[in-house]
N, C-alpha and C positions, 0 to 999 in steps of 0.2 A: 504494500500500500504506500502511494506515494505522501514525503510527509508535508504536512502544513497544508490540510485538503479542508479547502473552505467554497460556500458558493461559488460558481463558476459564469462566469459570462459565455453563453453559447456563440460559438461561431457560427458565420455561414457564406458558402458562395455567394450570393443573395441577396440583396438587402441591408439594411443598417442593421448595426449590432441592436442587443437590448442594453434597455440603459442600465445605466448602475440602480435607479430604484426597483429597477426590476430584480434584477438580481438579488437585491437585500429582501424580497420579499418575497425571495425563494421560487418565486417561478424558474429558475435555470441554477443550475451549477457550476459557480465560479473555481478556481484550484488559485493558490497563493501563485503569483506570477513571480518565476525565478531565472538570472539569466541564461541565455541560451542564444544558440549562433543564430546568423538571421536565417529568417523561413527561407527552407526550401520550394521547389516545387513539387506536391508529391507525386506519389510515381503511378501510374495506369495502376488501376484495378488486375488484378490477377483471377481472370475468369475461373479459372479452373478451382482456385481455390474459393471465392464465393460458389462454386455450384458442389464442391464440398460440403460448405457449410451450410447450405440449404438443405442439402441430401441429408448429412448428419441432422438436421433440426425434424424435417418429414420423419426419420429412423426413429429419433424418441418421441414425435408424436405417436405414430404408429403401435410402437412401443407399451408408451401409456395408455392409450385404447387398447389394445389385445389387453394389457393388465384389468382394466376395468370392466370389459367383458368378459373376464377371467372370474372374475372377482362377483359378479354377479349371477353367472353360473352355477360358481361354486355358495352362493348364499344359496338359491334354488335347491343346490343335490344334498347341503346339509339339511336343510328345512323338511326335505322326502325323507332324509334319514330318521330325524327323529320324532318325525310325525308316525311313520309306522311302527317306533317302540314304545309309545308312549303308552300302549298296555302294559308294557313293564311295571309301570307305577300307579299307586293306589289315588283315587283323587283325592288332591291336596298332596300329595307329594312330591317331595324335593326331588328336582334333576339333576343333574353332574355338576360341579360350578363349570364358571364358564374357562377359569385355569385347565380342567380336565378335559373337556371338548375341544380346546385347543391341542393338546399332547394325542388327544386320543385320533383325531381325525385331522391332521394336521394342515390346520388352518390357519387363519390369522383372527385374532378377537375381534377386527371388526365384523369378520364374516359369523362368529358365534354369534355378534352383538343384534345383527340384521335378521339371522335365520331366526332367534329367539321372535324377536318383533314380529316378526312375519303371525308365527304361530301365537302370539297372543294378539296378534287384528283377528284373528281366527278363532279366536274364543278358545284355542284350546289349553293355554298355559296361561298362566298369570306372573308376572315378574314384578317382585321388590325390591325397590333399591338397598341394597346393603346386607339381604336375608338370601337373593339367589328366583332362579325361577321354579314355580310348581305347576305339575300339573292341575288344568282347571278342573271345577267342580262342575257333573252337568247338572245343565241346567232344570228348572223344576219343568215337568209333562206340561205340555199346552193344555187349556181345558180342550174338551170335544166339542166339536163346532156347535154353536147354537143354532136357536131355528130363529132366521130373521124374517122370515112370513110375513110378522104384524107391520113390518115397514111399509108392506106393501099398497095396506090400507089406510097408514098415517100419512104415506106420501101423493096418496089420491083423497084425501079425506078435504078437499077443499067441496066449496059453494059450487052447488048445480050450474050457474051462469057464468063459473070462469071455467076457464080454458086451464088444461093441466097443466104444470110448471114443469114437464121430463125438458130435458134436456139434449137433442141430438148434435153433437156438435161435430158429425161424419162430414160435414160441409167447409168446415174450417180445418180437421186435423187432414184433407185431405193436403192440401197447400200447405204443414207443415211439416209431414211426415216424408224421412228422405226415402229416395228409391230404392229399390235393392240395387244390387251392384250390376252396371253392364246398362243399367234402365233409362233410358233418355228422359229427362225430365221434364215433360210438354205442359204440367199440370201448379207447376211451383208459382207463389204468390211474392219471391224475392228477384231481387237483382242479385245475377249470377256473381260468386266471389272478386271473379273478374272484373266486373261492374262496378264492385263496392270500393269506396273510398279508403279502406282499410289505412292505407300511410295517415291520410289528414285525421281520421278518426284515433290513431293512436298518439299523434303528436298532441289533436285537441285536449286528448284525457291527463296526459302526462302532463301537459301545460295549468289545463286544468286541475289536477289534484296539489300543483304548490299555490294554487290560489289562496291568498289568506281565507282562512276559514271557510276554505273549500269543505271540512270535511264537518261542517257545525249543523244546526239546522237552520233549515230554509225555509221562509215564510208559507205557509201552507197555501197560497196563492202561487206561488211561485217565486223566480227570482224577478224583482221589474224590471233589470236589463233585459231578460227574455222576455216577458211578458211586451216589454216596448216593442223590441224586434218582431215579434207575432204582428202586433196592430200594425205596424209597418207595412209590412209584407200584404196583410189582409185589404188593406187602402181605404177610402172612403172616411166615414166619422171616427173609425174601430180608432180607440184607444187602450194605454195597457189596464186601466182600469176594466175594461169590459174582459181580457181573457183570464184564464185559469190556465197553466201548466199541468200535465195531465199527461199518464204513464200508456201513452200508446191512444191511435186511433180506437181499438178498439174497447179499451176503456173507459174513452171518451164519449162513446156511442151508450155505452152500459149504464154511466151516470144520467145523461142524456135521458134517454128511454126512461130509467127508474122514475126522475123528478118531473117528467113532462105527465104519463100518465099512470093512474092505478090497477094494480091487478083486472082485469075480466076485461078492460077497455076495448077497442077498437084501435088500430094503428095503420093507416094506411102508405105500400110500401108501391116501389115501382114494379112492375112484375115486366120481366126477369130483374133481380137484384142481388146483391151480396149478402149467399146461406149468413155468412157470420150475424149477421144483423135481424134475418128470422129467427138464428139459436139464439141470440139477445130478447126477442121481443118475446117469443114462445118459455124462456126458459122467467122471465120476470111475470109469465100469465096476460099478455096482451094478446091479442087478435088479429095478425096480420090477414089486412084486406087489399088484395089486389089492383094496381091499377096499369095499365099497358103501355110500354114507351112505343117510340118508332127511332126513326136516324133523330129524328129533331127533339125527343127529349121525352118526358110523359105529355099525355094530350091534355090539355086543360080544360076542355068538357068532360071527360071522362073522372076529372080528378074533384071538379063540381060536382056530379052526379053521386060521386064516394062519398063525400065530405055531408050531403043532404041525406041519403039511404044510412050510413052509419050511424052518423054525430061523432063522428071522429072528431078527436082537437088534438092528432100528429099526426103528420104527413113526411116521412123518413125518403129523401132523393141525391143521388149523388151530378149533378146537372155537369160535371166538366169529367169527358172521360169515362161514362158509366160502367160500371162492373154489372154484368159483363159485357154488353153491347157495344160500349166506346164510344155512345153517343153521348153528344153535346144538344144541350138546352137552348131553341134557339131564341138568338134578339126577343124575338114579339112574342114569346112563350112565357120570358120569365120574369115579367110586372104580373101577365097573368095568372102565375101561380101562385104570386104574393099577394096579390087582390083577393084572388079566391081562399086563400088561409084566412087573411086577414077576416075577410066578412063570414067567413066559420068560427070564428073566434077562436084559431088553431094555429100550433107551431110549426113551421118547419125547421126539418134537422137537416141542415147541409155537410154531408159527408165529403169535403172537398180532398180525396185520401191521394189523388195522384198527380195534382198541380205541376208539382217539380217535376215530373216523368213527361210532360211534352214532347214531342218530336220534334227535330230537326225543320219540320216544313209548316208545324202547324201553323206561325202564324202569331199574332198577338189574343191573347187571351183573353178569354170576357173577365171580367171580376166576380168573385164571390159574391154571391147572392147577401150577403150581408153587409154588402159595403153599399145596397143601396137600398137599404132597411132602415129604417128610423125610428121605426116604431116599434122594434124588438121582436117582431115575429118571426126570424129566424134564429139558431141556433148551431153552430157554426161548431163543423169538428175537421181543425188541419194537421196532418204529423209531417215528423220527419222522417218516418220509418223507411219509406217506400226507396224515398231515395237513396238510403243509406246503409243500414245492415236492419237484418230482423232481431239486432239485439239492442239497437239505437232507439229505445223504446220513450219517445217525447215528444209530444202534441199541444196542440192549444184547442181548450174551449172555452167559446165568444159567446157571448148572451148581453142583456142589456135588459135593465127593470128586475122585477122583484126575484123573475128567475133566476139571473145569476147566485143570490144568496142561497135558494137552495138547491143550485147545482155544486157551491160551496161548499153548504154541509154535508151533501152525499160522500163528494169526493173525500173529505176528510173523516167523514167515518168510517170508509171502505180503505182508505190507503193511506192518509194520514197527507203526505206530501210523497214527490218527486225526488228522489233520492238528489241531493245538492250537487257530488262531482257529475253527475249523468246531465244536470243543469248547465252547470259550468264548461262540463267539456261542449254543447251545444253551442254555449256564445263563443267559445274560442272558435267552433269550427265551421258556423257562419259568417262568421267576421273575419277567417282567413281567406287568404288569394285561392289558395287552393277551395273553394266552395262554387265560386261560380267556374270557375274550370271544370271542376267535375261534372256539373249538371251541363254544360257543355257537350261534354265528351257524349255521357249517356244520352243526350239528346237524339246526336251522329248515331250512335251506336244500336240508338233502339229504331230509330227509321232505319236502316241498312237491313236491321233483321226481320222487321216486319216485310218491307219488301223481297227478300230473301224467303221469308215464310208463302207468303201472297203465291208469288210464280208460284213458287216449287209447286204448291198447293191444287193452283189452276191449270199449271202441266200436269200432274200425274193422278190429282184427286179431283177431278171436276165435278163429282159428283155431292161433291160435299159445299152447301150453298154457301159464299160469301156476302151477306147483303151490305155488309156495310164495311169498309176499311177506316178504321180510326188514325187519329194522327197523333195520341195521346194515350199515354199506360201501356201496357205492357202481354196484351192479350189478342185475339179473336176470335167472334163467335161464329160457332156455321152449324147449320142447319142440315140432319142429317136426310137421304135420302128416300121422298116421298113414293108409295105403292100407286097403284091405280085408285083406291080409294081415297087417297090426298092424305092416307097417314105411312107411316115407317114401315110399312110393310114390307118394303123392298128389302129391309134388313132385319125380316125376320120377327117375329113374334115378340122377341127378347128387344129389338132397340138396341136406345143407350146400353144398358149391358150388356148384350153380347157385344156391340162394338169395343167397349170400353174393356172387355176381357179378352178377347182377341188381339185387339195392342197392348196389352200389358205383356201378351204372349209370344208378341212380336219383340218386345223390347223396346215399349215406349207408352209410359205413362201420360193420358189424360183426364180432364175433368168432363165428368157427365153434364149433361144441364140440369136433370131434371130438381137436383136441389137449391136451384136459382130460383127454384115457382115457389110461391104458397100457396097457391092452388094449382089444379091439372094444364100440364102446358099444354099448349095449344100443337104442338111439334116437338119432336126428338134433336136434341143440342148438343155439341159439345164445344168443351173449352180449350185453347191450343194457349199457352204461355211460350212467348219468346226471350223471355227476362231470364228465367232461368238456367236456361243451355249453354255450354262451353262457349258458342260460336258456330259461324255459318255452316263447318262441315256437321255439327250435331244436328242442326237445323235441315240440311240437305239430309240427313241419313237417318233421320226422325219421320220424315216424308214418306221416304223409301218402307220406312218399316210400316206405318198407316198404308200407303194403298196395297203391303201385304196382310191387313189385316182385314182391309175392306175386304179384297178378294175373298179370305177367307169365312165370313160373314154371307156374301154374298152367295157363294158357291154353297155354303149348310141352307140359304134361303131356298134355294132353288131345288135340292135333295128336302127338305120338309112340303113344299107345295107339290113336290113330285108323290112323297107318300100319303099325302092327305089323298092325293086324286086313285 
């Protein structure tokens, strides 16, 4: 060691030196400066021995990984070992110490220390520090199953005039549940990995978690810098007083629902519309009552005529991007839906869930139906999810008048508040560069694949109707093909599920329609997602596997009409 070794002042080809404060303040290592002849110039790199030195550093990496896969091996085969002696000993008794299981099987104490651990997450040994480990005690007999019967009659045991409160929520875990392996995923409700902003989402959290009192509690409203941000974004009057912070669109919708109306009510929805929001209305004991969209949005005699025949007082629509049609609400449609709430003395719930997901060509955007409310009759539910991951779970809901207080109290009795860094990391990561880039990107990215989906679709599956291309979200709906009667015959007895099981057979998961109706659909539908797929060749080879399943369907139709006759 050289002597008199004190801070050092870094050198460099480069640039100015660092200064002396630097150096005292220990960013660099200075050495006592002693004389010495003047600088040479030094001499070329010596390749051979840098790829020495390389080689030898890869050698003891390599090294140390075989050691550590060694090492965890060897915790596994001790662990088999004396899991199968452990009849040796009576319960509650002492094992070897862990001195002797080292001598005896010759190992190292950490690998005793590990395999012990193992086997008591196992429940089968118990270890104390400083007495050694024993075997466990078993545990006492389960009782014998009871008989849960009577649930069956407490869980139905409501009022003749309401609607039973089960639960089907086969409409939502369809879109959450991943495929099996090999399974194209045509039916998914997310942006593919790919998609998602994973980098800006992890810088935002990390930024976010040294925020002062990032990890404290957050006003049960939420934070007002987000809350600002929302109203922003929403335009019109909306300010942050009128939102609430709020753990996911579909959350939002659940509060929503509960404070608007009571058990047995009337709700009228769009029909076709997003299952999730019937298993919300169905599972709180409302009544979803149908009402029929087209390309231009729900018809607004139709929704008059609901509003007089029920006495509904909610009216639940999604007007930008509908799920799952992708139509939009048009101009001259939508005062007339707020006229006609209004003079029913009823709310609407605008599900605004896919804003950010736009296409590349849509176009400029109408605004939320609450930005030109004044009068409080809407109800306003916007997230972040869609655009972001399905774990980025942070929405806003808007109200205005005595309902907001208790869409308030709902939300904070069901969930208290929004977890603070989930808060926090949100303003960092709209408020970074990286936020409108990405919705950029996705923009390009989801027009590419819908066009992509479209052809492919109209080349090889033309049998399956297109009526409408949307220019927003992440989906399309098509119409499956009509018999000579003007229903599905053509595929069979079975429909949607035979289709729907045939591509699954094929190696590509879709959504049925028929759980978008609250009542009987008028046609057989399915649902094609392009958000979820790798990219275009998934999308081309997802095709491929559909018109082998059409085929398939088609060909059993034709062998059943053959044997009927």
């Amino acid at each position: 060691m050289s002597p008199a070794s004190t801070l050092r002042t870094a050198t460099s080809a480069q640039g100015p030196k660092p200064s002396r404060p630097q150096a005292v303040a220990g960013k660099v290592r200075e050495k006592a400066p002693t004389p010495r002849a003047a600088c040479k110039v030094p001499k070329p790199l010596d390749r051979g021995a840098v790829n020495g030195a390389v080689t030898a550093i890869a050698g003891r990496a390599v090294a140390l990984l075989c050691v550590f896969m060694h090492e965890r091996s060897s915790v596994g085969e001790l662990a088999d070992r004396l899991r199968s002696e452990l009849d040796r000993y009576s319960p509650g008794g002492k094992l070897p110490s862990s001195r002797a299981l080292v001598e005896r099987f010759r190992v190292s104490p950490v690998t005793v220390s590990r395999a012990l651990a193992q086997l008591a997450a196992e429940g089968l040994v118990v270890t104390r520090p400083g007495a050694g480990a024993f075997r466990a005690r078993p545990r006492p007999a389960s009782p014998s199953a009871g008989d849960t019967s009577w649930q069956e009659v407490a869980l139905s045991a409501e009022g003749a005039d309401l609607v039973p409160r089960s639960v089907d929520a086969s409409g939502v875990t369809v879109t959450l549940a991943a495929p099996p392996p090999g399974v194209i995923e045509f039916n998914g409700g997310y942006l593919h990995p790919s998609l998602q902003p994973e980098r800006a989402m992890s810088a935002a959290l990390s930024r976010a978690g040294r925020r002062p009192g990032a990890w404290g509690r957050p006003p049960v409203e939420g934070l007002p810098e987000l809350r600002e941000w929302f109203g922003r974004a929403i335009g019109g009057a909306v300010t942050a007083a009128d939102v609430l912070v709020s753990s996911g669109g579909q959350t939002a919708l659940t509060t929503a629902l509960r404070a608007l109306a009571p058990p047995g009510a009337p709700v009228l929805v769009e029909s076709p519309t997003y299952p999730g929001m019937l298993a919300i209305a169905r599972s709180a004991g409302l009544r979803p009552v149908p009402v029929p969209v087209d390309p231009d949005g729900v018809k607004p005699e139709l929704l008059a005529d609901a509003f007089r025949a029920t006495g509904a007082r909610v009216f639940v629509c999604q007007p930008l991007f509908q799920n799952p049609t992708g139509a939009v609400l048009a101009p001259a449609r939508r005062g007339e839906v707020l006229r006609i709430a209004r003079e029913a003395g009823a709310f609407v719930v605008e599900d605004d869930f896919v804003r950010r997901l736009a296409h590349e060509d849509a176009g400029p955007l109408p605004r939320p139906l609450v930005a030109d409310d004044p009068d409080g009759v809407v109800v306003y539910v916007g997230s972040l999810t869609k655009a972001t991951s399905p774990s980025f779970r942070v929405s806003a809901l808007v109200a205005r008048g005595p309902v907001l207080e208790r869409l308030r109290a709902i939300q904070v009795v069901d969930t208290f508040f929004v977890p603070r860094p989930l808060q926090e990391a949100a303003l960092e990561l709209v408020g970074s560069p990286a936020w409108p880039r990405h919705l950029r990107a996705v923009a390009a990215e989801l027009r590419s694949r819908r066009d992509l989906l479209t052809g492919a679709l109209a080349l090889h599956l033309p049998e399956l109707a297109l009526p409408h291309i949307p220019s927003g979200g992440y989906h399309l709906w098509l119409r499956l093909p009509e018999g000579a009667g003007g229903t599905s015959q053509a595929f069979g007895s079975g429909g949607e599920p035979a289709f729907t099981a045939a591509a699954l057979r094929a190696g590509v998961a879709v959504t049925p329609g028929r759980p978008y109706f609250s009542a009987e659909p008028p046609a057989s539908h399915i649902r094609l997602s392009f958000a979820a797929v790798a990219g275009a060749e998934e999308i081309a080879e997802g095709v491929r596997r559909l018109r082998t399943a059409c085929d398939e369907v088609l060909t059993e139709s034709v062998r059943h009409r053959a044997r009927r006759l």
